[in-house]
C-alpha positions in Angstrom: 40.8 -62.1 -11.9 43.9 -63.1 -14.2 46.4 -64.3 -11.8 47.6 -68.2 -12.5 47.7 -70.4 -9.8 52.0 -69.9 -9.8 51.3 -66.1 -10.0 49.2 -67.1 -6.9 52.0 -69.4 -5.2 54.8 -66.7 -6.0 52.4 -63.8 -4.2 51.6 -66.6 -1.0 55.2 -67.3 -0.7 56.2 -63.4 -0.8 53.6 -63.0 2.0 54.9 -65.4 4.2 59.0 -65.6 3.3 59.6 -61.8 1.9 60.0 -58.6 4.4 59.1 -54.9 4.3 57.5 -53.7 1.2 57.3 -56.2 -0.2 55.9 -58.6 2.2 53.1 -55.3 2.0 52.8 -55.6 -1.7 51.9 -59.5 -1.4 49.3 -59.1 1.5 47.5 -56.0 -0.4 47.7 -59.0 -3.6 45.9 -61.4 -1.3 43.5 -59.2 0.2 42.3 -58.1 -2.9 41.8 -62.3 -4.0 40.0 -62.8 -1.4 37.9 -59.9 -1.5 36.9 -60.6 -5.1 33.2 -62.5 -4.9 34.5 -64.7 -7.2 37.7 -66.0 -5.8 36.0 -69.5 -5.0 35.7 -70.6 -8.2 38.7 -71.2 -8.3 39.9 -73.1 -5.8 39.4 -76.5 -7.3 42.1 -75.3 -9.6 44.6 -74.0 -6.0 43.9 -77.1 -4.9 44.9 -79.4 -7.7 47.6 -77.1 -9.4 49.1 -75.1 -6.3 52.8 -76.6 -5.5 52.6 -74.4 -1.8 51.0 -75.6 0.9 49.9 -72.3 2.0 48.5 -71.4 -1.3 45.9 -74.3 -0.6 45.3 -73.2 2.6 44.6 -69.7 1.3 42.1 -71.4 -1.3 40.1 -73.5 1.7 40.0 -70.5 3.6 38.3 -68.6 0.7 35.4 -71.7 0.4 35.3 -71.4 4.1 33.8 -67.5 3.6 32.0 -68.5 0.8 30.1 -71.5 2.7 29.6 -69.7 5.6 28.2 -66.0 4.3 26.9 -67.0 0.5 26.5 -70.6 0.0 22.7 -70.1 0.3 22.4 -67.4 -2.2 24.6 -68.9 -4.7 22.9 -70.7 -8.2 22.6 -74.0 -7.3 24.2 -75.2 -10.1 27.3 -73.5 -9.1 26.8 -75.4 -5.5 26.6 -78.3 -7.4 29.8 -77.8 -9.5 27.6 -77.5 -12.8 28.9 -75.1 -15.3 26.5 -73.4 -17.8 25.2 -75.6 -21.1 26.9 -73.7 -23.9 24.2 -74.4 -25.9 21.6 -72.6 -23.1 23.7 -69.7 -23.3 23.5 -69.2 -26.9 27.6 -69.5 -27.6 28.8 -72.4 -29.6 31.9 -73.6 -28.6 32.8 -75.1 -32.0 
């Protein structure tokens, strides 16, 4: 997933704003994010970096699905907001 969180706001805005194609082009864009398992994971960044109210709303719908179909089988350090010790994973970040 490489989109930034203003390629994100651009491709919201087109969704709701723009007609015709590419109004199309935009929804395929944000069917695909929200499709991909890990979409979540971001949205700690939508939330805090997202200058579109609907972008943020497009991020708390995608921990809505995530809560409600996978929070049980997620790691529960990633429940817990832990990230992965560098040093557990055998990369040095020096």
């Amino acid at each position: 997933m490489s989109m930034t969180i203003q390629e994100l706001d651009r491709t919201v805005r087109s969704f709701y704003e723009a007609r015709g194609e590419e109004q199309k082009r935009a929804q395929a864009t944000l069917n695909q994010f929200k499709e991909n398992p890990d979409a979540w994971l971001l949205v700690d960044k939508i939330l805090q970096e997202s200058s579109y109210p609907q972008t943020k709303y497009l991020g708390l719908q995608v921990l809505d699905t995530v809560i409600m179909t996978r929070w049980k089988i997620l790691p529960r350090e990633q429940c817990q907001g832990q990230l992965p010790n560098p040093s557990s994973t055998g990369k040095d970040k020096r």
